[in-house]
N, CA, C and O atoms as a Maestro MAE file, in Angstrom:
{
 s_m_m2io_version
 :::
 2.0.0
}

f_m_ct {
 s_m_title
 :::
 protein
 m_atom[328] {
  # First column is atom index #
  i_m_mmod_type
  r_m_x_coord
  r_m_y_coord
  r_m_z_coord
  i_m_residue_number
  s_m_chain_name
  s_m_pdb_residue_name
  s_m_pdb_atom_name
  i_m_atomic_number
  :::
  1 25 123.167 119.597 -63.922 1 A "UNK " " N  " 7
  2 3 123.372 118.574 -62.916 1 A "UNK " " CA " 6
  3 2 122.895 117.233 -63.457 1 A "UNK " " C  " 6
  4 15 121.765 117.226 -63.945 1 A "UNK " " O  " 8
  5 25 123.458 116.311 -63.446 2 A "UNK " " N  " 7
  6 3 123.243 114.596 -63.376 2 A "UNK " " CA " 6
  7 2 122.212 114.244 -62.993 2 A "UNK " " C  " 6
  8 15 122.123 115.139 -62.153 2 A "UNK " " O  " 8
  9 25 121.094 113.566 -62.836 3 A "UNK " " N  " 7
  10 3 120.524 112.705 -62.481 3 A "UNK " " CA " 6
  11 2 121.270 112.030 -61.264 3 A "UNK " " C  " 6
  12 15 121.316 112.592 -60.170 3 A "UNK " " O  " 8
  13 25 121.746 111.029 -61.456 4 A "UNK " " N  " 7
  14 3 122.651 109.784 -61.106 4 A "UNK " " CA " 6
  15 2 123.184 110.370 -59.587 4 A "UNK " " C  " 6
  16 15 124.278 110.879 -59.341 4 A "UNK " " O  " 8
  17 25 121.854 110.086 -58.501 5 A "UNK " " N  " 7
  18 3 122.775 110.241 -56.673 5 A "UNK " " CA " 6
  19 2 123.374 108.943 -56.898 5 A "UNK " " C  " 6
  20 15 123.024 107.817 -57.252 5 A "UNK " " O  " 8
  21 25 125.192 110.020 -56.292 6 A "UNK " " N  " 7
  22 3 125.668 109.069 -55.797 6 A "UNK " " CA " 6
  23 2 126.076 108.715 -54.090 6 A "UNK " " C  " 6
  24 15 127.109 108.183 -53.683 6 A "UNK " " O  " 8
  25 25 125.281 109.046 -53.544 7 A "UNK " " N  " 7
  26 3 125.029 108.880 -52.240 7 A "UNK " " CA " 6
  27 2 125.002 110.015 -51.177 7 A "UNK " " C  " 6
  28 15 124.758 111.119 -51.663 7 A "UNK " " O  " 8
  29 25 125.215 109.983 -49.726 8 A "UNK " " N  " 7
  30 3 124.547 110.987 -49.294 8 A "UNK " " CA " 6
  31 2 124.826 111.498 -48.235 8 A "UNK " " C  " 6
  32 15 125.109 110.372 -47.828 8 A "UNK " " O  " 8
  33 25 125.106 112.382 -47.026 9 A "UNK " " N  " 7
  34 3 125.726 113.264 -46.252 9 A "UNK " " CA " 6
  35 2 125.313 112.371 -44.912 9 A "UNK " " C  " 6
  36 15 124.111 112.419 -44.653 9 A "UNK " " O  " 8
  37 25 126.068 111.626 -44.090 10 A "UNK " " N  " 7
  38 3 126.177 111.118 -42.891 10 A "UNK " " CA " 6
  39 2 126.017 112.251 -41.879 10 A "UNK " " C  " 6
  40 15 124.988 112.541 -41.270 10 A "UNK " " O  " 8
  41 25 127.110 112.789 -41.811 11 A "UNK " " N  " 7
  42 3 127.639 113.353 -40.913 11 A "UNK " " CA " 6
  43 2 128.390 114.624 -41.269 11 A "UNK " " C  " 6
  44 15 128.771 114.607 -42.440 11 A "UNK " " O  " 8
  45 25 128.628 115.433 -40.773 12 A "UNK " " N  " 7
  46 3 129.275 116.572 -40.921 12 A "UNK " " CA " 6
  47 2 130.688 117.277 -39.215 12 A "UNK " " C  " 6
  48 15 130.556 117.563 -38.025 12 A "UNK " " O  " 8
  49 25 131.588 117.233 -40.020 13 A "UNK " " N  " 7
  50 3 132.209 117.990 -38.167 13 A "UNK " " CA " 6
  51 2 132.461 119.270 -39.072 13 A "UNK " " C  " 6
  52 15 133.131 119.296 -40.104 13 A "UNK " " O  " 8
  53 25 131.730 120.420 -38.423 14 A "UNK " " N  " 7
  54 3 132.320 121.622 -38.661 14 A "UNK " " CA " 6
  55 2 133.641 122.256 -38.290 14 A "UNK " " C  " 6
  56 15 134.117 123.180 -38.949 14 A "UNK " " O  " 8
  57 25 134.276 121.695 -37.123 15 A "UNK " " N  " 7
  58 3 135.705 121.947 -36.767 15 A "UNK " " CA " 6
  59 2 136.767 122.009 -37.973 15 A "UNK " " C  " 6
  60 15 137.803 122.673 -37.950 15 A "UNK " " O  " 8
  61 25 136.460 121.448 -38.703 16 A "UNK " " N  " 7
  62 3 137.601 120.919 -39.575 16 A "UNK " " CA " 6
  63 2 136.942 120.819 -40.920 16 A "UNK " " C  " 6
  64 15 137.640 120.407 -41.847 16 A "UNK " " O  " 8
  65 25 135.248 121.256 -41.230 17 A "UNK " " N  " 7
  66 3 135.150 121.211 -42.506 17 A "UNK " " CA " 6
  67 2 134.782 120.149 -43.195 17 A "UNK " " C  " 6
  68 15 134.435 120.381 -44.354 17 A "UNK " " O  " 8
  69 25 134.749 118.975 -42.809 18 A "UNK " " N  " 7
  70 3 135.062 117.836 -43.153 18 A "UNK " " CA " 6
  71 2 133.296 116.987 -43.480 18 A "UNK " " C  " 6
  72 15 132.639 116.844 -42.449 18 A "UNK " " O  " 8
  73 25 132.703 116.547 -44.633 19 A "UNK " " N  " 7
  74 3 131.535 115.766 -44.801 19 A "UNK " " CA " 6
  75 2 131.740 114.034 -44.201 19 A "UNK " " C  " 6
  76 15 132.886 113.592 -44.277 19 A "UNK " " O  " 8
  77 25 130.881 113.306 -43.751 20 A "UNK " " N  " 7
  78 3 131.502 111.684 -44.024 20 A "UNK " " CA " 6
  79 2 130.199 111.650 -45.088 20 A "UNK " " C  " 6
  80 15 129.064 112.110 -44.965 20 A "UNK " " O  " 8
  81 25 130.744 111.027 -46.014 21 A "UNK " " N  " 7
  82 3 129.999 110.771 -47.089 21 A "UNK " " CA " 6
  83 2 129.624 109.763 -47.471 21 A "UNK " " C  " 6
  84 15 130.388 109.544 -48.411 21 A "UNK " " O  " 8
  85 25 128.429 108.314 -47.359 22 A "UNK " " N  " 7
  86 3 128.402 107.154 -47.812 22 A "UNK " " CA " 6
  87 2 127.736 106.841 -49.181 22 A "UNK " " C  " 6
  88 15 126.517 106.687 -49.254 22 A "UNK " " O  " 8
  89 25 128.221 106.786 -49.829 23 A "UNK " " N  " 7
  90 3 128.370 105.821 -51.031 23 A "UNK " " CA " 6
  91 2 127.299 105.279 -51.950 23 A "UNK " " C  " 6
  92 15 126.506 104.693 -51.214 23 A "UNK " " O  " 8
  93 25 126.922 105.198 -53.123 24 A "UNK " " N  " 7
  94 3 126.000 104.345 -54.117 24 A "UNK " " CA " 6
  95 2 126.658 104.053 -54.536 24 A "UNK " " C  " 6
  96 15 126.880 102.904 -54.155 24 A "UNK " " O  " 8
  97 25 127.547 104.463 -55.500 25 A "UNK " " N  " 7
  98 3 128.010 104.496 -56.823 25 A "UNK " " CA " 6
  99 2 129.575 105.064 -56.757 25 A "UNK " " C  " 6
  100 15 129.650 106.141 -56.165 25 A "UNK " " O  " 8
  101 25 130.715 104.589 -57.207 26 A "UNK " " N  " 7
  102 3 132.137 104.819 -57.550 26 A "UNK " " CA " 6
  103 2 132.183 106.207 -57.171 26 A "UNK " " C  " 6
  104 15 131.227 106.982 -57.132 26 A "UNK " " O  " 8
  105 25 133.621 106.490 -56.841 27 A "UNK " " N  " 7
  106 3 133.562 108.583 -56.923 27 A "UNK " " CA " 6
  107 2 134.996 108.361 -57.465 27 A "UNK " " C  " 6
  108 15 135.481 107.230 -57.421 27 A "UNK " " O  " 8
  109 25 135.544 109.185 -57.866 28 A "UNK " " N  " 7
  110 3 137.369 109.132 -58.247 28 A "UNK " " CA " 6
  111 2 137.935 110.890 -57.730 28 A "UNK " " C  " 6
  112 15 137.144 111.816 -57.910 28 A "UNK " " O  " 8
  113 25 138.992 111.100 -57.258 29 A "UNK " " N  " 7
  114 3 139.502 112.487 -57.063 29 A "UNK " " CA " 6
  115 2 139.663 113.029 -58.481 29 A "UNK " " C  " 6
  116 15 140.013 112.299 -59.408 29 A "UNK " " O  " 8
  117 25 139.421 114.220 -58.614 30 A "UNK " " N  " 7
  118 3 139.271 114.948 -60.496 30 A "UNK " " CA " 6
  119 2 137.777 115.464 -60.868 30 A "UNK " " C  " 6
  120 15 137.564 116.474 -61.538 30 A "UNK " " O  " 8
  121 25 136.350 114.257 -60.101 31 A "UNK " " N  " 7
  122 3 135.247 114.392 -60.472 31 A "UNK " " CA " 6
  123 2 134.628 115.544 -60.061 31 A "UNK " " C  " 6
  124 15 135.111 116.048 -59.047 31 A "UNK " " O  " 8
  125 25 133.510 116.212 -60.662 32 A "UNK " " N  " 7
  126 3 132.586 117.125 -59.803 32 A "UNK " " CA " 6
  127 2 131.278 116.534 -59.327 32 A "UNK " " C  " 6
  128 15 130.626 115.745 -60.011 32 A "UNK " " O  " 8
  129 25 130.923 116.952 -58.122 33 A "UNK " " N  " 7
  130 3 129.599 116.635 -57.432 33 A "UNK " " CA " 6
  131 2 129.050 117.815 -56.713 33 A "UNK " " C  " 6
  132 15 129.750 118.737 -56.295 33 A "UNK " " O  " 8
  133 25 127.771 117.734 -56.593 34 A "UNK " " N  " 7
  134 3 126.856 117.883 -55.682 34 A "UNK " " CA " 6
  135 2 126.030 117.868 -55.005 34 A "UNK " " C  " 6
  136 15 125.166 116.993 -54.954 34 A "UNK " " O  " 8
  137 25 126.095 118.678 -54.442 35 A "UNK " " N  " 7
  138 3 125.617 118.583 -52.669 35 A "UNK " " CA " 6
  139 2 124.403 119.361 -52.719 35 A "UNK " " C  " 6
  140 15 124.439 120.583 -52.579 35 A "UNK " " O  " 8
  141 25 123.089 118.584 -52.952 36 A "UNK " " N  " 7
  142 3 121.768 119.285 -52.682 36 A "UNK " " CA " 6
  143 2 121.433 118.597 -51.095 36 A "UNK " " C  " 6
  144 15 121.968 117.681 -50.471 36 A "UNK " " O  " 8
  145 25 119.959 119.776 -50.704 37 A "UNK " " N  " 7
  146 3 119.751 119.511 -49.524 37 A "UNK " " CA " 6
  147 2 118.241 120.661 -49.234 37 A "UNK " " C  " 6
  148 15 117.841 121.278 -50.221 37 A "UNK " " O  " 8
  149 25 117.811 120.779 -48.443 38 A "UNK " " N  " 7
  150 3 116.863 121.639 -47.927 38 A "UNK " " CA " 6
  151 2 117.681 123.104 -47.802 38 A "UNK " " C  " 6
  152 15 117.104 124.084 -48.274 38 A "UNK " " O  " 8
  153 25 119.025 123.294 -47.173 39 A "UNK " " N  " 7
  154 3 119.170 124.362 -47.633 39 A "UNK " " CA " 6
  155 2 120.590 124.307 -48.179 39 A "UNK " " C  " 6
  156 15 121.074 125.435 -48.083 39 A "UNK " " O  " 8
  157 25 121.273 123.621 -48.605 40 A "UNK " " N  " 7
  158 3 122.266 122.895 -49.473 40 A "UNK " " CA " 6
  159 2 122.484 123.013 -50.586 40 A "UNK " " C  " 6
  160 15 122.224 121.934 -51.119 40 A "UNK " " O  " 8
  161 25 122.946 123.967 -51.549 41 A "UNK " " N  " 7
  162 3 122.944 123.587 -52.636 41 A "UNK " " CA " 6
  163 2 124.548 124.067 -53.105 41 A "UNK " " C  " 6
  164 15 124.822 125.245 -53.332 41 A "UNK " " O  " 8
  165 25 125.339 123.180 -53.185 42 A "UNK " " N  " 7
  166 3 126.742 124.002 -54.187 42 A "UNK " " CA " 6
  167 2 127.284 122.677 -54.955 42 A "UNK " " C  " 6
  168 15 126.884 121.518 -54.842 42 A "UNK " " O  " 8
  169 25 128.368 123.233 -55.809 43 A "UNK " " N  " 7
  170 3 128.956 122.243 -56.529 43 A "UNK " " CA " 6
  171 2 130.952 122.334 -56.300 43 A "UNK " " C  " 6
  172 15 131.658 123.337 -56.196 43 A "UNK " " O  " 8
  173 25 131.299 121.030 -56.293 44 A "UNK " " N  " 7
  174 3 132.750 120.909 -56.034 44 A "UNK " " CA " 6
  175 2 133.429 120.347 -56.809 44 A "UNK " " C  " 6
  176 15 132.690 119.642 -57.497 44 A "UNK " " O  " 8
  177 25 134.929 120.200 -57.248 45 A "UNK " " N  " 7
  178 3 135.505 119.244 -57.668 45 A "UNK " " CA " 6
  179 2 136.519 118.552 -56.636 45 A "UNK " " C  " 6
  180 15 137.565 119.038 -56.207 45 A "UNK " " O  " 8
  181 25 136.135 117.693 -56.433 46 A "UNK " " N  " 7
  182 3 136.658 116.332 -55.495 46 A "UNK " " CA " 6
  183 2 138.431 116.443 -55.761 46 A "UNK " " C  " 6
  184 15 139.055 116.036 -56.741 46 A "UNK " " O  " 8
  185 25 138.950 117.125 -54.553 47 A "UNK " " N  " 7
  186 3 140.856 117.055 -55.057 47 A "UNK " " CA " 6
  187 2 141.343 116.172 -53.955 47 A "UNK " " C  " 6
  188 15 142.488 115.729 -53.864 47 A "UNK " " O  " 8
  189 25 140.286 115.946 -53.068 48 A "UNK " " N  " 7
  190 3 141.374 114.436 -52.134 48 A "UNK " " CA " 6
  191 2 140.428 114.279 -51.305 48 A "UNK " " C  " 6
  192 15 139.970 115.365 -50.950 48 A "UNK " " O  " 8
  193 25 139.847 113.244 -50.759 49 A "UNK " " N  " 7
  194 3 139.343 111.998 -50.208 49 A "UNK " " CA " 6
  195 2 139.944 111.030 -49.590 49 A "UNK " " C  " 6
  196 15 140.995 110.547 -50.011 49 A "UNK " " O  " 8
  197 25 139.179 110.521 -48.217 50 A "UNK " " N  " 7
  198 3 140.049 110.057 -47.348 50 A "UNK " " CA " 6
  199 2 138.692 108.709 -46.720 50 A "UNK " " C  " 6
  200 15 137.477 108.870 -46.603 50 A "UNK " " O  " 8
  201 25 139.434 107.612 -46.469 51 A "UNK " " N  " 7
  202 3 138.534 106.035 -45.910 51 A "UNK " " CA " 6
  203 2 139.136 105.691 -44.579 51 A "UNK " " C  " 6
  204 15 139.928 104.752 -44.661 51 A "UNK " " O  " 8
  205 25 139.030 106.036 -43.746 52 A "UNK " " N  " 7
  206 3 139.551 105.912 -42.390 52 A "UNK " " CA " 6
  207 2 140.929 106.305 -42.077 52 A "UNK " " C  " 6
  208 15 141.863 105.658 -41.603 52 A "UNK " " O  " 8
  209 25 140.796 107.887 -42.571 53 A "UNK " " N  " 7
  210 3 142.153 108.617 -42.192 53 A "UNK " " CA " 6
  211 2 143.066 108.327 -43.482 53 A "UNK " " C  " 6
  212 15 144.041 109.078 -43.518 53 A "UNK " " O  " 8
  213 25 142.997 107.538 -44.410 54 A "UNK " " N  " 7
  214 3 144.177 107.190 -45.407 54 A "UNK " " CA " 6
  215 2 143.380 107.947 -46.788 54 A "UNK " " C  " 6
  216 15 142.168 107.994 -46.997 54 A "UNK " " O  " 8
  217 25 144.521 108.518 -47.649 55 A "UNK " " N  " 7
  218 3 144.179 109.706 -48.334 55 A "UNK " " CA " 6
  219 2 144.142 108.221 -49.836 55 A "UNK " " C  " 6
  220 15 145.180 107.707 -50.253 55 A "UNK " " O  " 8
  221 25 142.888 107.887 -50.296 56 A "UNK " " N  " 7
  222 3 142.328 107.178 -51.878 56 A "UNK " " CA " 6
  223 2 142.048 108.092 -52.962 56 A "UNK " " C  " 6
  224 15 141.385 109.128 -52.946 56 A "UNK " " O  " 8
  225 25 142.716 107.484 -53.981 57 A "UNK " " N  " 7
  226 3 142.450 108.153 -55.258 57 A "UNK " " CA " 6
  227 2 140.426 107.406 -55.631 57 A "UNK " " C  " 6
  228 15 139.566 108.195 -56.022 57 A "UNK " " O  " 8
  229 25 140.221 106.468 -55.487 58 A "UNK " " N  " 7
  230 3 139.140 106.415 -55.785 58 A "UNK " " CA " 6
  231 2 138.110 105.326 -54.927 58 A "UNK " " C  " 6
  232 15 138.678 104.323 -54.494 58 A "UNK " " O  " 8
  233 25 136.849 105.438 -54.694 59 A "UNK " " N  " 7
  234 3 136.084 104.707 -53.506 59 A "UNK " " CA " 6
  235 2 134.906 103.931 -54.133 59 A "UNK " " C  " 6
  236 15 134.158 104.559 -54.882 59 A "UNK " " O  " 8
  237 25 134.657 102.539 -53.883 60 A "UNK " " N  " 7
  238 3 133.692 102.014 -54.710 60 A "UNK " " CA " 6
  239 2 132.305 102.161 -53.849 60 A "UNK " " C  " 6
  240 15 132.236 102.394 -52.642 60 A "UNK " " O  " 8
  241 25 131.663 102.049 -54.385 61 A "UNK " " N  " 7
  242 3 129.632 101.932 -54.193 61 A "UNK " " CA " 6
  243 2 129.992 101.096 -52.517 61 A "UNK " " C  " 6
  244 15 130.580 100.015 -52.456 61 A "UNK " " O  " 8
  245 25 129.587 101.729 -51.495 62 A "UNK " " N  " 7
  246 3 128.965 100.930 -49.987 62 A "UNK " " CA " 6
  247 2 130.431 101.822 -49.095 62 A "UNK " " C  " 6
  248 15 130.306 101.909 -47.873 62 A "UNK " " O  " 8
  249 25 131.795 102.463 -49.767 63 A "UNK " " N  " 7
  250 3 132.255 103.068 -48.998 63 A "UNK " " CA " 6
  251 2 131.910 104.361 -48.580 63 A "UNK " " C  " 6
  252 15 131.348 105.161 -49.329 63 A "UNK " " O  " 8
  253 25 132.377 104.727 -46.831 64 A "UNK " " N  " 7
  254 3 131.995 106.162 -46.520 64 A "UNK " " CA " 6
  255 2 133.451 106.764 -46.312 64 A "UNK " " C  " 6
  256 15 134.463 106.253 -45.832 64 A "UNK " " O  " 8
  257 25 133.218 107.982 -46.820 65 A "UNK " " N  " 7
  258 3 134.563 108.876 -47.445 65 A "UNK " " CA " 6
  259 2 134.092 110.241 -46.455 65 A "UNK " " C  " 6
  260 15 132.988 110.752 -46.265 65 A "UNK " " O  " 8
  261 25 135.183 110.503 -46.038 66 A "UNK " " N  " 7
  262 3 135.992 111.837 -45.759 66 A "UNK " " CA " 6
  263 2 136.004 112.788 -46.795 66 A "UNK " " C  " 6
  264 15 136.433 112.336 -47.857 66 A "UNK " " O  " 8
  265 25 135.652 114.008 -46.808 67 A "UNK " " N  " 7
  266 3 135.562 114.932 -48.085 67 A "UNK " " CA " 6
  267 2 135.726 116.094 -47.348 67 A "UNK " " C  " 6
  268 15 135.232 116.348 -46.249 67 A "UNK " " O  " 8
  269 25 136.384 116.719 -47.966 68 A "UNK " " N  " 7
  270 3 136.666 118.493 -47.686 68 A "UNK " " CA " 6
  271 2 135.460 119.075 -48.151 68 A "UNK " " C  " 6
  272 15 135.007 118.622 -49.203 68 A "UNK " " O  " 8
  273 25 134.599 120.360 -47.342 69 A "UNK " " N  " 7
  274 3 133.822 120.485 -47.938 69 A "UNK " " CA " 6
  275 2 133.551 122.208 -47.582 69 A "UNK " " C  " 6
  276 15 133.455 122.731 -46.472 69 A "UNK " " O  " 8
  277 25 133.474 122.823 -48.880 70 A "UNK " " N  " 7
  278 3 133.606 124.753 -48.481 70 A "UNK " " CA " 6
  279 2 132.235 125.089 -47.982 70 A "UNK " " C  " 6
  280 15 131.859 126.219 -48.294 70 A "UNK " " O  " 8
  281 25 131.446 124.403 -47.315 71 A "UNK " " N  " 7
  282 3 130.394 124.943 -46.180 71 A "UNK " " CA " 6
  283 2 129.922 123.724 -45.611 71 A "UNK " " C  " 6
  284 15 130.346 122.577 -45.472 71 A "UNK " " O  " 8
  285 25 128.878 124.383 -45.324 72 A "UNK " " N  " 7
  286 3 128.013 123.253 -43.992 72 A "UNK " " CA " 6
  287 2 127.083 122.574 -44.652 72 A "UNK " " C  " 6
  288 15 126.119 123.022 -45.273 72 A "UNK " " O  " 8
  289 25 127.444 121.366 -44.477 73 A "UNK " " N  " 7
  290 3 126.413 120.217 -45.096 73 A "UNK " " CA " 6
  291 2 125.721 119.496 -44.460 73 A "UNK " " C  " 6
  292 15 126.479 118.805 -43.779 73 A "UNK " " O  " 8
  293 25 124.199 119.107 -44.175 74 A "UNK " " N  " 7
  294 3 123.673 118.593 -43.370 74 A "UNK " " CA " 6
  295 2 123.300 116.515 -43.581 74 A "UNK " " C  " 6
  296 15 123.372 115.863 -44.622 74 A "UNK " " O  " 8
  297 25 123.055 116.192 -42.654 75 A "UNK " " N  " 7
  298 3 122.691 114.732 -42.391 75 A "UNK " " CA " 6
  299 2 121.641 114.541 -43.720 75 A "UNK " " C  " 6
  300 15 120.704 115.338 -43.772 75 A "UNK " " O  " 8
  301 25 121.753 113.555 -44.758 76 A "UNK " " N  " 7
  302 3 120.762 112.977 -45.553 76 A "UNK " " CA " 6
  303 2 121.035 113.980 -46.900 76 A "UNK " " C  " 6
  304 15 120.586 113.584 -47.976 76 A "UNK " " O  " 8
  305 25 121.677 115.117 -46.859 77 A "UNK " " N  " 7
  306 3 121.719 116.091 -47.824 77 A "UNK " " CA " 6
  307 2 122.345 114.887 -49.286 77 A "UNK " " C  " 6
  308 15 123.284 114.114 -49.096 77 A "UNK " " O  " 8
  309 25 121.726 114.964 -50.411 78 A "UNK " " N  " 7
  310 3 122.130 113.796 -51.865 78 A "UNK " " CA " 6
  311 2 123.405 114.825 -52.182 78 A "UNK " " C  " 6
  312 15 123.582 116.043 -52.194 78 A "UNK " " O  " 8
  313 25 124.305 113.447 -52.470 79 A "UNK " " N  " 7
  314 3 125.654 113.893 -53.632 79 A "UNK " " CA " 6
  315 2 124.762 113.472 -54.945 79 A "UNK " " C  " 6
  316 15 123.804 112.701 -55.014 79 A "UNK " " O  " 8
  317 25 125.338 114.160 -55.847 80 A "UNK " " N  " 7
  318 3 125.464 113.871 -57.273 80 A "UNK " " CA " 6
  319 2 126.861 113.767 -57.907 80 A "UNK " " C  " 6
  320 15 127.992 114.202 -57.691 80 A "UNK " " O  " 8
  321 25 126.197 112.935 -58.844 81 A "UNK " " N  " 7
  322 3 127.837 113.457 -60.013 81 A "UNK " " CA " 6
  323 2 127.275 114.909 -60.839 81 A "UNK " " C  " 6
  324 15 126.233 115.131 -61.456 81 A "UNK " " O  " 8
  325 25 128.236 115.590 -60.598 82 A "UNK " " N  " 7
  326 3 127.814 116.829 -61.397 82 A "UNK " " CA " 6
  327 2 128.428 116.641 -62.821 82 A "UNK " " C  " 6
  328 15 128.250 117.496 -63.688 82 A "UNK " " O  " 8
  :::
 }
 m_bond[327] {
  # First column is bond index #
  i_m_from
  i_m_to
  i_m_order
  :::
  1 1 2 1
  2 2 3 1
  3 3 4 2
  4 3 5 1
  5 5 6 1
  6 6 7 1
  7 7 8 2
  8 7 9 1
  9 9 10 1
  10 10 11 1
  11 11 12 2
  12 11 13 1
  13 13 14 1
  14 14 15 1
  15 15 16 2
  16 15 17 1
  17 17 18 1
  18 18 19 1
  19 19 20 2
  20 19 21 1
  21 21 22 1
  22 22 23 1
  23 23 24 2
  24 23 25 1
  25 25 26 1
  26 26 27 1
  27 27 28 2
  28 27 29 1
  29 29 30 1
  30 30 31 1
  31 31 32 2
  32 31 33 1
  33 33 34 1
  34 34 35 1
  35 35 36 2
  36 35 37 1
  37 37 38 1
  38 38 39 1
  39 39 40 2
  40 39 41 1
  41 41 42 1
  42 42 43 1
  43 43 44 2
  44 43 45 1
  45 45 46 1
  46 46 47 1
  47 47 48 2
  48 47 49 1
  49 49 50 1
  50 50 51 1
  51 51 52 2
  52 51 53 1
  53 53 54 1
  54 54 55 1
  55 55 56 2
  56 55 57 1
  57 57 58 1
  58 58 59 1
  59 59 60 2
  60 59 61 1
  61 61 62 1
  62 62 63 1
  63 63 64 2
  64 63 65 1
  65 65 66 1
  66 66 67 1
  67 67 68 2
  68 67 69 1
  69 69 70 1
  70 70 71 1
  71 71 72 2
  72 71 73 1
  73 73 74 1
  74 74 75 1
  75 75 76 2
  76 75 77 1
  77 77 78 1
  78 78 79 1
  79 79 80 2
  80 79 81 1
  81 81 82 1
  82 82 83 1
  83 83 84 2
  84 83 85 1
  85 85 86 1
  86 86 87 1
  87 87 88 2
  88 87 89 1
  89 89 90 1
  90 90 91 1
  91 91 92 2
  92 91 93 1
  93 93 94 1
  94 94 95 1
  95 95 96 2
  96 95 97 1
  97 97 98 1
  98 98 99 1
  99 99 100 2
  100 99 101 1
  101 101 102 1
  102 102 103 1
  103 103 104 2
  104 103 105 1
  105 105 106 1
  106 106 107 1
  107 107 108 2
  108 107 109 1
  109 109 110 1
  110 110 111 1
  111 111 112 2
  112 111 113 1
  113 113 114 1
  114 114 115 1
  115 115 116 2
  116 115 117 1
  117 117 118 1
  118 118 119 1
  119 119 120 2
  120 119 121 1
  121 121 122 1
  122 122 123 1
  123 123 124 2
  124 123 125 1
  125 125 126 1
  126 126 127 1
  127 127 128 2
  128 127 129 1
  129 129 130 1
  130 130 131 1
  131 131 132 2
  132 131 133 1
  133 133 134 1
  134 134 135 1
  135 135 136 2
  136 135 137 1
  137 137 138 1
  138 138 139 1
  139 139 140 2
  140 139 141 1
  141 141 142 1
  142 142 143 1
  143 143 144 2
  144 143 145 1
  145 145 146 1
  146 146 147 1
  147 147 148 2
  148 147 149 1
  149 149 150 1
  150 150 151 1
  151 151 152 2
  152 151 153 1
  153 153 154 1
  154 154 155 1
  155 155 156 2
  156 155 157 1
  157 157 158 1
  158 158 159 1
  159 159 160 2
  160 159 161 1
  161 161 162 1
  162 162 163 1
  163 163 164 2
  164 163 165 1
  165 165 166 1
  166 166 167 1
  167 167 168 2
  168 167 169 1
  169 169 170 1
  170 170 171 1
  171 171 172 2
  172 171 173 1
  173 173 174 1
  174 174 175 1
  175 175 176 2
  176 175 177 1
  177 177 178 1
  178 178 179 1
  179 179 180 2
  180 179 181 1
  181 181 182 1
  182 182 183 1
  183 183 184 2
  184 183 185 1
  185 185 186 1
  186 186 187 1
  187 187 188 2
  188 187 189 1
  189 189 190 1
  190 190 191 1
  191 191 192 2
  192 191 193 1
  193 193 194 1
  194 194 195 1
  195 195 196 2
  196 195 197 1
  197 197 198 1
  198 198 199 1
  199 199 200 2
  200 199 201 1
  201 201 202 1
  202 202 203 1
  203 203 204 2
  204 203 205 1
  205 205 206 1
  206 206 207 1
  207 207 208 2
  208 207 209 1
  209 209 210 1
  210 210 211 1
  211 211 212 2
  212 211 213 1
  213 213 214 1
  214 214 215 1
  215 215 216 2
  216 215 217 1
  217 217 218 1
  218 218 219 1
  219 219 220 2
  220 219 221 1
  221 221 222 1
  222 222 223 1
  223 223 224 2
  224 223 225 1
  225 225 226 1
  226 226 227 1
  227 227 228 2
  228 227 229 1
  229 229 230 1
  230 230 231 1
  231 231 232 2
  232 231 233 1
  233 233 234 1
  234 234 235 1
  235 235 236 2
  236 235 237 1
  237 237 238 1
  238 238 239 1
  239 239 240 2
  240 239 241 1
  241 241 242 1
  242 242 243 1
  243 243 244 2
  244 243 245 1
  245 245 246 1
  246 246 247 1
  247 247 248 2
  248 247 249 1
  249 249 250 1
  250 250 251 1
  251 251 252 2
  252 251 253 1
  253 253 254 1
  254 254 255 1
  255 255 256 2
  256 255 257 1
  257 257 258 1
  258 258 259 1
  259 259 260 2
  260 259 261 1
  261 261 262 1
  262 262 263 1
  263 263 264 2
  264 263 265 1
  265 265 266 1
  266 266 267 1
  267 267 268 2
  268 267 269 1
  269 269 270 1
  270 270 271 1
  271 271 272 2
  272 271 273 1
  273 273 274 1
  274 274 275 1
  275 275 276 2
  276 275 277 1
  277 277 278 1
  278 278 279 1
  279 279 280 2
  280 279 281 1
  281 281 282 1
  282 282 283 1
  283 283 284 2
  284 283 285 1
  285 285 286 1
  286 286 287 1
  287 287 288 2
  288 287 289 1
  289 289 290 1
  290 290 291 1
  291 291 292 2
  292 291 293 1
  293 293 294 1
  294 294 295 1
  295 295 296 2
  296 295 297 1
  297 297 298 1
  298 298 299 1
  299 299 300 2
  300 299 301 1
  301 301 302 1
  302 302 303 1
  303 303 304 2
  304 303 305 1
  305 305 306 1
  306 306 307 1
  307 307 308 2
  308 307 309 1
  309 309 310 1
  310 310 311 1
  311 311 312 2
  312 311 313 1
  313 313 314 1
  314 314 315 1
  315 315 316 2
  316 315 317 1
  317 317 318 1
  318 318 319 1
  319 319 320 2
  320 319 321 1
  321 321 322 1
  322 322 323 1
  323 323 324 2
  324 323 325 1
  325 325 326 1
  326 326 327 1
  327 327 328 2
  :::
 }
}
């Protein structure tokens, strides 16, 4: 794992799976990250990302992103670049 958080778990809706994710540092669809936390820990590769409903290939440092995410992620939980 990286060093380098790139920011960190807002929000979560379990209905749909879905993280809101805000931002440090660039992300691009292709990359891997993860998702540590108190009881959080997995790794993903990023295949589509979304900024107020519209599907971005890539999101700069201060945006919060929409992310598909294969479990439950909690409030404050750190992304990394993996």
């Amino acid at each position: 794992m990286s060093d380098e958080q790139i920011g960190h778990v807002s929000a979560y809706y379990s209905k749909i799976g879905v993280a809101a994710i805000e931002l440090t540092a660039t992300l691009s669809v292709g990359e891997k990250i993860k998702v540590k936390g108190a009881t959080t820990d997995f790794e993903i590769e990023v295949t589509s990302m979304q900024i107020d409903h519209e599907v971005v290939e890539t999101a700069a440092a201060g945006a919060s992103i929409g992310l598909l995410v294969p479990e439950r992620v909690r409030r404050n939980d750190a992304v990394f670049r993996a």
